[in-house]
PyMOL Python script that loads the backbone (N, CA, C, O; Angstrom):
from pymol import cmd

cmd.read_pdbstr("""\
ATOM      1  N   UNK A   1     166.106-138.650 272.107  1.00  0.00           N
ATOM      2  CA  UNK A   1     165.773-140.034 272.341  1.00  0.00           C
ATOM      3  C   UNK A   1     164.740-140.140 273.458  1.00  0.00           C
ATOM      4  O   UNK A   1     163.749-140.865 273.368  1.00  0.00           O
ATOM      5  N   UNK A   2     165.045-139.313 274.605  1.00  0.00           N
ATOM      6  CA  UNK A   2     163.893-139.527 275.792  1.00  0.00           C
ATOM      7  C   UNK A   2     162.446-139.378 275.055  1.00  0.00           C
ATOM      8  O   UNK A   2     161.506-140.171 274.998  1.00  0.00           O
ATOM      9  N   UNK A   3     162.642-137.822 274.407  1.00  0.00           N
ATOM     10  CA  UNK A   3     161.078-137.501 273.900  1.00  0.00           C
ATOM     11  C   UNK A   3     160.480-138.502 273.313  1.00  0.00           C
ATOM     12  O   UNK A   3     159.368-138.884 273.677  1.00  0.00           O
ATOM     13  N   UNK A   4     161.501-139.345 271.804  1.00  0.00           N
ATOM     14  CA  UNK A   4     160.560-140.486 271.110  1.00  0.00           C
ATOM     15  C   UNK A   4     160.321-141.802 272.102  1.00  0.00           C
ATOM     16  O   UNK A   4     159.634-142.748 271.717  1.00  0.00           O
ATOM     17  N   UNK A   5     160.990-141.775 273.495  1.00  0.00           N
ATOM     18  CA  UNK A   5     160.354-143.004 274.009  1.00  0.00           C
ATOM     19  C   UNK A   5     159.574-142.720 274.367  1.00  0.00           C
ATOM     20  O   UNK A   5     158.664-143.544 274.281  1.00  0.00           O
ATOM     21  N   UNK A   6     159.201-141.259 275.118  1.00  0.00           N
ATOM     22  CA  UNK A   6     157.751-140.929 276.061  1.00  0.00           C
ATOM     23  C   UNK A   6     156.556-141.156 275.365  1.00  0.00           C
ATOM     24  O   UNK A   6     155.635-141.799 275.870  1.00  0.00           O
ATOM     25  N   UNK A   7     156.477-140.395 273.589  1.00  0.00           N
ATOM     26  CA  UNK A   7     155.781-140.323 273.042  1.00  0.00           C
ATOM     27  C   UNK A   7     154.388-141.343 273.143  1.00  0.00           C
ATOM     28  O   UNK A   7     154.830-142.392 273.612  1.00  0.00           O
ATOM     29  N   UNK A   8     153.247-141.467 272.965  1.00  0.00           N
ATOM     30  CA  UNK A   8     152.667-142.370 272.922  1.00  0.00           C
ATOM     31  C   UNK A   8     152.588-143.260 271.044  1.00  0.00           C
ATOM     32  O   UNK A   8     152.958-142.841 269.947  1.00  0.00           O
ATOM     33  N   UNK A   9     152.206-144.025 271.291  1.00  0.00           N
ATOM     34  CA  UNK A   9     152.001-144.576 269.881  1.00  0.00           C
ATOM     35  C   UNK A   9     151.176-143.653 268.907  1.00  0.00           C
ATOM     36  O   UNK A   9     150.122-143.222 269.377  1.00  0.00           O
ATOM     37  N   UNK A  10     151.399-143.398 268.015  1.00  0.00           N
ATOM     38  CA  UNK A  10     150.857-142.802 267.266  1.00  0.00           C
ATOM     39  C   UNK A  10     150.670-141.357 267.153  1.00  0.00           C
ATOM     40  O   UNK A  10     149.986-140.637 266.425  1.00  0.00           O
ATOM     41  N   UNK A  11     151.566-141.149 268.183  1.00  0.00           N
ATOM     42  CA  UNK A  11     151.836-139.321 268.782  1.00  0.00           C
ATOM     43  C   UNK A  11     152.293-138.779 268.291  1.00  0.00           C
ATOM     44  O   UNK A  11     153.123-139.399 267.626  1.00  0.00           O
ATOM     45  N   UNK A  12     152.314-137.346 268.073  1.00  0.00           N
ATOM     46  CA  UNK A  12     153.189-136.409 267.595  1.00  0.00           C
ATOM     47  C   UNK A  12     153.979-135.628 267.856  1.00  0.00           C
ATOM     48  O   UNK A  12     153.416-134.708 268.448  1.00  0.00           O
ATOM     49  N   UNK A  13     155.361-135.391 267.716  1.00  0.00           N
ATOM     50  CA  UNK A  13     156.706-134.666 268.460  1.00  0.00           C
ATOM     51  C   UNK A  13     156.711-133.645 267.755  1.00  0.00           C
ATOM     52  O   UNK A  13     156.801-133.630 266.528  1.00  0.00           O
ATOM     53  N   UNK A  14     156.617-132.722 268.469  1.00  0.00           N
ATOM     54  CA  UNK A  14     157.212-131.346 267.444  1.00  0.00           C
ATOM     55  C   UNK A  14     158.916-130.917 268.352  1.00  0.00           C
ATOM     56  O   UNK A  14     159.174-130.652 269.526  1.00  0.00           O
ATOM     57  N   UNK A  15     159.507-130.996 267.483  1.00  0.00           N
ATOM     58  CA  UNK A  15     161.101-130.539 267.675  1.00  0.00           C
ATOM     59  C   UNK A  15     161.813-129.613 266.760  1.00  0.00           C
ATOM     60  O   UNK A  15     161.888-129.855 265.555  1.00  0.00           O
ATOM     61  N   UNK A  16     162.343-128.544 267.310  1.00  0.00           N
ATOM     62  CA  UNK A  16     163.362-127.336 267.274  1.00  0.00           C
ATOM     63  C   UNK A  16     164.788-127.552 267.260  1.00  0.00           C
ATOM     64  O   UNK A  16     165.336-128.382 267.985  1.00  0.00           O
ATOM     65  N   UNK A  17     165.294-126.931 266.572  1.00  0.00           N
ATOM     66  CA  UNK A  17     166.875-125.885 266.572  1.00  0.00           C
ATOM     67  C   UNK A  17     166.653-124.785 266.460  1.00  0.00           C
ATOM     68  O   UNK A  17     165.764-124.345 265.731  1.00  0.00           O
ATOM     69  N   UNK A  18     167.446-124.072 267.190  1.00  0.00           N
ATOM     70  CA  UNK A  18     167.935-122.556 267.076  1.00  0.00           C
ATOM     71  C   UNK A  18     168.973-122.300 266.939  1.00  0.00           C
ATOM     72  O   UNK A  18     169.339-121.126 266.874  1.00  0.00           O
ATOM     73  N   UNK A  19     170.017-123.600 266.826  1.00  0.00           N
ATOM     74  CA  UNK A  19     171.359-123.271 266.263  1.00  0.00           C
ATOM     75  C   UNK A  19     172.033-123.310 264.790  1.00  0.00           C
ATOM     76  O   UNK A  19     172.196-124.355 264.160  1.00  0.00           O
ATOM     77  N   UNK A  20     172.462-121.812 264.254  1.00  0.00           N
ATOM     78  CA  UNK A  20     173.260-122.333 263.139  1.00  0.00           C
ATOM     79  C   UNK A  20     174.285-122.678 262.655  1.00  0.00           C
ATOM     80  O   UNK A  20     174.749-122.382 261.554  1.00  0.00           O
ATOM     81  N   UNK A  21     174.891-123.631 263.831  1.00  0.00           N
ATOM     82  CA  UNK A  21     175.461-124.652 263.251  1.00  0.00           C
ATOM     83  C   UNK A  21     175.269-126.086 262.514  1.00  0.00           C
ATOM     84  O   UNK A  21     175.925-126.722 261.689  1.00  0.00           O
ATOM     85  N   UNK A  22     173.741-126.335 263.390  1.00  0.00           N
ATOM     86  CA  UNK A  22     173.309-127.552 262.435  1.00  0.00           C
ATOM     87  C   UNK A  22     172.074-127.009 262.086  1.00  0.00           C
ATOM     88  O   UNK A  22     171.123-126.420 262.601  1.00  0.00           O
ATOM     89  N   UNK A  23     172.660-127.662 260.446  1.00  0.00           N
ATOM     90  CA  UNK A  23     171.773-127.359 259.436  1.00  0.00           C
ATOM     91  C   UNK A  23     170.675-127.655 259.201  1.00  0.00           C
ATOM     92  O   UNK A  23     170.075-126.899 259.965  1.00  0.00           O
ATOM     93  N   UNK A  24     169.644-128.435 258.492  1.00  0.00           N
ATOM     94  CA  UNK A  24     168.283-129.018 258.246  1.00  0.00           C
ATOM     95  C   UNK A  24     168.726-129.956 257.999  1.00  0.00           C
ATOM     96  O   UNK A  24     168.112-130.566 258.875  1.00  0.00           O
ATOM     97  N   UNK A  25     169.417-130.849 257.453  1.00  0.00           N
ATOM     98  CA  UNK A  25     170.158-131.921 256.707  1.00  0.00           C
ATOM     99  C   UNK A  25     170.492-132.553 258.448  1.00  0.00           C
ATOM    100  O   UNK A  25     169.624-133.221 259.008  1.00  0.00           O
ATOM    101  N   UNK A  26     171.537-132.304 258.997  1.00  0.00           N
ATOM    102  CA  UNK A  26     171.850-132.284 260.266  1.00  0.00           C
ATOM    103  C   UNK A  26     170.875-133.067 261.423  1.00  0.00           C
ATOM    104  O   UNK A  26     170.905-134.084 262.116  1.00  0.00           O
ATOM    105  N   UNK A  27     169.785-131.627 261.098  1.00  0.00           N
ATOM    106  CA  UNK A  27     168.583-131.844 262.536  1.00  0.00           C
ATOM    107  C   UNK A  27     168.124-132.602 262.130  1.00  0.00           C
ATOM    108  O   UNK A  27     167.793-133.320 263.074  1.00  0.00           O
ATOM    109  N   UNK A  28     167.630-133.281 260.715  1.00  0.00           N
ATOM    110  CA  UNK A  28     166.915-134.431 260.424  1.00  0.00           C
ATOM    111  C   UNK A  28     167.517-135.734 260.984  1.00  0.00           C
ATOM    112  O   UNK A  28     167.164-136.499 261.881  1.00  0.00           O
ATOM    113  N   UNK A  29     168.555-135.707 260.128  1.00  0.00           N
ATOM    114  CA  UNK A  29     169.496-136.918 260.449  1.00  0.00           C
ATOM    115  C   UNK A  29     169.684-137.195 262.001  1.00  0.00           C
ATOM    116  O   UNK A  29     169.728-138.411 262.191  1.00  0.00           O
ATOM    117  N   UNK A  30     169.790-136.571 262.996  1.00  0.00           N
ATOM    118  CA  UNK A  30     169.673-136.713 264.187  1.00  0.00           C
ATOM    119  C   UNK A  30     168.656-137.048 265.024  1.00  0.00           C
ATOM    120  O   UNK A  30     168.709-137.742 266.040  1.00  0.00           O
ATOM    121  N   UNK A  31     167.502-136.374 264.403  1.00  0.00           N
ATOM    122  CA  UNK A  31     166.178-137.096 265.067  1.00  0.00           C
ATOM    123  C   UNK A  31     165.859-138.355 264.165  1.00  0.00           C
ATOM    124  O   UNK A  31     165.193-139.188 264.779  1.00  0.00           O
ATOM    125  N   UNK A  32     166.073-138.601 263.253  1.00  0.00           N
ATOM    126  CA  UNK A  32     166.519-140.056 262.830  1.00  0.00           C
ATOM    127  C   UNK A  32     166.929-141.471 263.061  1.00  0.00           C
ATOM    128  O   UNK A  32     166.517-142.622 262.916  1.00  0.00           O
ATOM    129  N   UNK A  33     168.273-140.580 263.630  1.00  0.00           N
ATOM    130  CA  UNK A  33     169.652-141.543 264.361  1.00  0.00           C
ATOM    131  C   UNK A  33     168.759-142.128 265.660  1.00  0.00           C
ATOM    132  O   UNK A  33     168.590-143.253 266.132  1.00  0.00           O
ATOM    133  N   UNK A  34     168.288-140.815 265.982  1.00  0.00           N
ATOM    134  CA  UNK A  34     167.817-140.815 267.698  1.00  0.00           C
ATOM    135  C   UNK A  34     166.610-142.167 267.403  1.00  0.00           C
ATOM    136  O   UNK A  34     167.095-143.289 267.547  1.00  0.00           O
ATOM    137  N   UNK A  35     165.481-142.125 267.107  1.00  0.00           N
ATOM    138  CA  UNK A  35     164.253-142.908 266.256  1.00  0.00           C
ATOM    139  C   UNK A  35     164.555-144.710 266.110  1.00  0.00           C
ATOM    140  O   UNK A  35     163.896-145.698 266.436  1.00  0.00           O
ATOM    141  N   UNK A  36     165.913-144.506 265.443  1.00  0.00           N
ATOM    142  CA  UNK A  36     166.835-145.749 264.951  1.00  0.00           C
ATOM    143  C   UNK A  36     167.134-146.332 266.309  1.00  0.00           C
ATOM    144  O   UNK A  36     166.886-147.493 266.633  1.00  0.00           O
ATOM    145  N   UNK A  37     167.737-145.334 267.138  1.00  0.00           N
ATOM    146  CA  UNK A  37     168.623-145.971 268.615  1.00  0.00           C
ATOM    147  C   UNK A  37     167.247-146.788 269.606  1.00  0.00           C
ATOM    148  O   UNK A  37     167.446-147.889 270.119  1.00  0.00           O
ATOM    149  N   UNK A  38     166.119-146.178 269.728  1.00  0.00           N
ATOM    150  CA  UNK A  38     164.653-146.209 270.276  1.00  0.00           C
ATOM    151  C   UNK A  38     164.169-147.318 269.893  1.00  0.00           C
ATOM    152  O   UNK A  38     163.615-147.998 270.756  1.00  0.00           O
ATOM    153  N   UNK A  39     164.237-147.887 268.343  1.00  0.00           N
ATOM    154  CA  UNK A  39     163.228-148.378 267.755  1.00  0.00           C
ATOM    155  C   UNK A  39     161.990-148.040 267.615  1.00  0.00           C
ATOM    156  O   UNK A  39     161.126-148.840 267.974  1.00  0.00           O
ATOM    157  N   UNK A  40     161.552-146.515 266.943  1.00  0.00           N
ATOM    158  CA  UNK A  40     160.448-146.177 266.879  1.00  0.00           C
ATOM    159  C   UNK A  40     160.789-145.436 265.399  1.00  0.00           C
ATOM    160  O   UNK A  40     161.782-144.854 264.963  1.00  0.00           O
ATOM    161  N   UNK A  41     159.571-145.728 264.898  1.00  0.00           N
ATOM    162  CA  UNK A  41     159.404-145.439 263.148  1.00  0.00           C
ATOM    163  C   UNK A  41     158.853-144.038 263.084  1.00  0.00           C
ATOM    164  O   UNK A  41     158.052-143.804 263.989  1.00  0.00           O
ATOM    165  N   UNK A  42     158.988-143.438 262.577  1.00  0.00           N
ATOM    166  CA  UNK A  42     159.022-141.980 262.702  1.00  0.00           C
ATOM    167  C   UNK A  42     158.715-141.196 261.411  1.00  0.00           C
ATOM    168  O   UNK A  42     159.628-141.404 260.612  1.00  0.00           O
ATOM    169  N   UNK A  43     157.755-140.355 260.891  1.00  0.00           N
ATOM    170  CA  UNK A  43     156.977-140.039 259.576  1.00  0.00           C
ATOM    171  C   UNK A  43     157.337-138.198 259.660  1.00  0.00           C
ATOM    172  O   UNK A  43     156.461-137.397 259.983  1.00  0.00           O
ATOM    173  N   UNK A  44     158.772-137.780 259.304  1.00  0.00           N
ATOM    174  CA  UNK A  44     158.037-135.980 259.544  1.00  0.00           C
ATOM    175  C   UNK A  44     156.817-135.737 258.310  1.00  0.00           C
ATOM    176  O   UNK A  44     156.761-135.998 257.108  1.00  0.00           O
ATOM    177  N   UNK A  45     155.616-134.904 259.598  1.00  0.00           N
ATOM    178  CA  UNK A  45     154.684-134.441 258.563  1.00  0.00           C
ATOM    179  C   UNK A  45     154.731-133.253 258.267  1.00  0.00           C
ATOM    180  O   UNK A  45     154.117-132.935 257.249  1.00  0.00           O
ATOM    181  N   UNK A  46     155.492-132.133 259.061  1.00  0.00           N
ATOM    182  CA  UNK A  46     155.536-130.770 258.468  1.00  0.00           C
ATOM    183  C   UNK A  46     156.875-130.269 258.764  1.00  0.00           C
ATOM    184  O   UNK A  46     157.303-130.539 259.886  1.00  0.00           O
ATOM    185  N   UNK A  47     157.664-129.554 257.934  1.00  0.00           N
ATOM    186  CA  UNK A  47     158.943-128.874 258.188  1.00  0.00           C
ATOM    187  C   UNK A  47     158.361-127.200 258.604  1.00  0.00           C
ATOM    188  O   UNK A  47     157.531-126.409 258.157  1.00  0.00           O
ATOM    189  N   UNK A  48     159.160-127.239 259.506  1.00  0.00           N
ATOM    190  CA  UNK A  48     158.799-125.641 259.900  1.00  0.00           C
ATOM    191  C   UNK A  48     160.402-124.774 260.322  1.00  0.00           C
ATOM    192  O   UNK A  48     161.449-125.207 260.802  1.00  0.00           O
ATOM    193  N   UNK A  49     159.838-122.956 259.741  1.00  0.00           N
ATOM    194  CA  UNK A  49     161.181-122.608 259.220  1.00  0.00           C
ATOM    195  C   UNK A  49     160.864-121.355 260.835  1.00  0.00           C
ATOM    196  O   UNK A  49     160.181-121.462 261.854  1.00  0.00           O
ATOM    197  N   UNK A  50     161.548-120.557 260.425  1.00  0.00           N
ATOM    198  CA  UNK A  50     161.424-119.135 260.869  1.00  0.00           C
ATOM    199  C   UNK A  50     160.758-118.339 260.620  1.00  0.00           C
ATOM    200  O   UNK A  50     160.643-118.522 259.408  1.00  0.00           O
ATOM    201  N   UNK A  51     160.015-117.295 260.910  1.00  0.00           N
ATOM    202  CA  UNK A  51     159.231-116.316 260.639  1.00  0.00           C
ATOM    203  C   UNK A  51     159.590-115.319 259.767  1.00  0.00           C
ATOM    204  O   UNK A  51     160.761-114.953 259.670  1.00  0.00           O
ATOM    205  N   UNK A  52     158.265-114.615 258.812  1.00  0.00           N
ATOM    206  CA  UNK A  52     159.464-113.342 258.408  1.00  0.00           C
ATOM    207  C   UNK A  52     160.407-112.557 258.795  1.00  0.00           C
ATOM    208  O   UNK A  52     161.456-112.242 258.233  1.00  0.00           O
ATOM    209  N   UNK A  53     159.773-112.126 260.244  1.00  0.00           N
ATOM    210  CA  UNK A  53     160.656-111.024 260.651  1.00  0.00           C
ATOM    211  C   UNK A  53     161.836-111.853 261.434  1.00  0.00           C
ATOM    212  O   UNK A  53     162.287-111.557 262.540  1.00  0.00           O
ATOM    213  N   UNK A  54     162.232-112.956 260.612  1.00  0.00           N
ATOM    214  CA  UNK A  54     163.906-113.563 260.968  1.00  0.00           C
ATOM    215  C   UNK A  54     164.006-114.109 259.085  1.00  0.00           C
ATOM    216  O   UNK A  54     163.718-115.203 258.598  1.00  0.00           O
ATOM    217  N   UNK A  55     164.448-113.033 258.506  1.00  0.00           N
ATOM    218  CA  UNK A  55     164.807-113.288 256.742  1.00  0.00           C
ATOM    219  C   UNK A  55     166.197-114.116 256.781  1.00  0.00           C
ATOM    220  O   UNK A  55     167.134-113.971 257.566  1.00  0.00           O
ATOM    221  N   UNK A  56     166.051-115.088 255.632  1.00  0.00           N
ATOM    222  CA  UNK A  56     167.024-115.934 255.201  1.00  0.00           C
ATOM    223  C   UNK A  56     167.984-114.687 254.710  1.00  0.00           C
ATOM    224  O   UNK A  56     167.389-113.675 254.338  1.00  0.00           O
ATOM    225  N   UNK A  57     168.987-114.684 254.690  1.00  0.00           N
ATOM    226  CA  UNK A  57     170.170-113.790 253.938  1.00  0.00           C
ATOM    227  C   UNK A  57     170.628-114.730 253.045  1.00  0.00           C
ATOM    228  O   UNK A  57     171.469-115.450 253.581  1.00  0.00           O
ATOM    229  N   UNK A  58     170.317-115.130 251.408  1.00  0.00           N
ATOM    230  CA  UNK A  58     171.232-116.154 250.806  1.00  0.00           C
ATOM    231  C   UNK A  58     172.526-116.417 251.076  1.00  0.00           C
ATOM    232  O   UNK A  58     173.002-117.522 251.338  1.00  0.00           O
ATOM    233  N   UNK A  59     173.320-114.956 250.981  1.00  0.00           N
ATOM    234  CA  UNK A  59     174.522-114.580 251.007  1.00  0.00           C
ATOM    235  C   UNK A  59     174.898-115.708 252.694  1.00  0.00           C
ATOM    236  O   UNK A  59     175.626-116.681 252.889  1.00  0.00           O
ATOM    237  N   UNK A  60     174.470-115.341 253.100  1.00  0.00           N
ATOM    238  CA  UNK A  60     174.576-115.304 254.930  1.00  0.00           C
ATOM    239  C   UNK A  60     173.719-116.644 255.489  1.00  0.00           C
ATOM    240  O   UNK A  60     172.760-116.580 256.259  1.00  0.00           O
ATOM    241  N   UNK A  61     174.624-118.571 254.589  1.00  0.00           N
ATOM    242  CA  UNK A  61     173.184-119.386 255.051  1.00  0.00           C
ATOM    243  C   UNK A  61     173.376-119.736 256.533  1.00  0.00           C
ATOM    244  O   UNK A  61     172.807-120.763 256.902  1.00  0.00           O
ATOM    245  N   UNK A  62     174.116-119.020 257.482  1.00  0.00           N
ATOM    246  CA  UNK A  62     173.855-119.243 259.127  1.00  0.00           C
ATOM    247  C   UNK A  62     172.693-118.429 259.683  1.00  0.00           C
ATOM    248  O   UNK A  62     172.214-118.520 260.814  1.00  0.00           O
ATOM    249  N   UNK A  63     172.277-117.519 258.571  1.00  0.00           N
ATOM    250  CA  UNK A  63     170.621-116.868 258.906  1.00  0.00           C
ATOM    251  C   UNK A  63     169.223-117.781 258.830  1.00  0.00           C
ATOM    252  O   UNK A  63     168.035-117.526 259.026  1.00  0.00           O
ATOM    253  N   UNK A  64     169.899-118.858 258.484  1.00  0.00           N
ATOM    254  CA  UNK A  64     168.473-119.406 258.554  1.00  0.00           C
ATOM    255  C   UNK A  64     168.808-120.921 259.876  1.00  0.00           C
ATOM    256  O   UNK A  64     168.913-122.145 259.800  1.00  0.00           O
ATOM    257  N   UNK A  65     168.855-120.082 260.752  1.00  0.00           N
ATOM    258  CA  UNK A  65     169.034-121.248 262.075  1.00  0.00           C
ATOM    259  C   UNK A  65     168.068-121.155 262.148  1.00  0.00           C
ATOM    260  O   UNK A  65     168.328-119.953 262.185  1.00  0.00           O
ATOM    261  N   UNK A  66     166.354-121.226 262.266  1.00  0.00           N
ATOM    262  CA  UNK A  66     165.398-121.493 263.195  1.00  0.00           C
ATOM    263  C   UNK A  66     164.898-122.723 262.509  1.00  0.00           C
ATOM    264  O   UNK A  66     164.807-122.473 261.307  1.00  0.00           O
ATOM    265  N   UNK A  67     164.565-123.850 262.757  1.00  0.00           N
ATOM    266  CA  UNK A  67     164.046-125.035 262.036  1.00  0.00           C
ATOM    267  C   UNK A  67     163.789-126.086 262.859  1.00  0.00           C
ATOM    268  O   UNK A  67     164.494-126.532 263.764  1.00  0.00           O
ATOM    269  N   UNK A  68     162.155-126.642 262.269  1.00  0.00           N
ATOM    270  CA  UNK A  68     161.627-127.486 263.518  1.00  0.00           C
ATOM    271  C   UNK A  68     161.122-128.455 262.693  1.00  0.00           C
ATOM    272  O   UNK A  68     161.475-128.474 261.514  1.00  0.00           O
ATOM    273  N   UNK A  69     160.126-129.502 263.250  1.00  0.00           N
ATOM    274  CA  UNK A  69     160.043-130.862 262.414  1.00  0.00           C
ATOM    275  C   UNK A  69     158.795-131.069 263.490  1.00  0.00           C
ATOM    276  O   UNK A  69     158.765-130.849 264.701  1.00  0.00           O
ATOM    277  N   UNK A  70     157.625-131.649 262.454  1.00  0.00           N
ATOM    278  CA  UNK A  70     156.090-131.879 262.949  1.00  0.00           C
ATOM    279  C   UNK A  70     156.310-133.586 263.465  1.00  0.00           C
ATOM    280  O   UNK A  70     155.223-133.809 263.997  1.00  0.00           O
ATOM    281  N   UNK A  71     156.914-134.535 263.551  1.00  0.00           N
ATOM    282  CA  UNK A  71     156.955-135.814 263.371  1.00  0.00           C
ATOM    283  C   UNK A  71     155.899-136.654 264.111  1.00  0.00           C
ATOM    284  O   UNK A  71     155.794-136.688 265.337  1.00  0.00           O
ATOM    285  N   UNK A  72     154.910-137.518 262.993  1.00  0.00           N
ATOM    286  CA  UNK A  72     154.226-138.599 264.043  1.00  0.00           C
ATOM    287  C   UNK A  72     154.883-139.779 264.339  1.00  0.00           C
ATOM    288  O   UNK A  72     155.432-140.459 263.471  1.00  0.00           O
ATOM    289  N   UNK A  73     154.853-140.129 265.797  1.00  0.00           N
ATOM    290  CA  UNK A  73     155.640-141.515 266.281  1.00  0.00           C
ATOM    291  C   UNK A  73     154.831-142.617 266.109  1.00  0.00           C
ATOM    292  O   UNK A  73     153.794-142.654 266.771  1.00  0.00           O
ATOM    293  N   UNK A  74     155.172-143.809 265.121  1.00  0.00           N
ATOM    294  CA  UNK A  74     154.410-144.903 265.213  1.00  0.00           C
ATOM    295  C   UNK A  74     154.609-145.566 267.071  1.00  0.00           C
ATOM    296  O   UNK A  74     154.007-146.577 267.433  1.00  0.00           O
TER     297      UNK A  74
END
""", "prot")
cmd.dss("prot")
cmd.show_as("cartoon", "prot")
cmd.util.cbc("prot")
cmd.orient("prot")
């Protein structure tokens, strides 16, 4: 919430997890919630994952904790 108030109008937030406990579904919905609480309208323009040398394990989906979000702040 601090970051989307600092933001300037029309700015862009880039935000991270490194935890796998929350998921992509999760981190969205939260910088969302957060956006909603602010009153600031919020567009993600790029999803960003992990690198190769951190491989998804299908078997294993707590391998894919690294996940970030490009978002411009109206």
């Amino acid at each position: 919430m601090l970051a989307l108030e600092k933001v300037a109008p029309n700015g862009l937030l880039f935000t991270f997890s490194c935890s796998q406990v929350v998921d992509r579904q999760l981190f969205e919905d939260t910088v969302t919630a957060a956006a909603l609480e602010v009153g600031r309208k919020i567009r993600v323009m790029h999803y960003l994952s992990q690198p190769p040398d951190h491989p998804i394990n299908l078997f294993h989906p707590e391998s894919a904790y690294l996940k970030g979000l490009v978002i411009h702040v109206a």
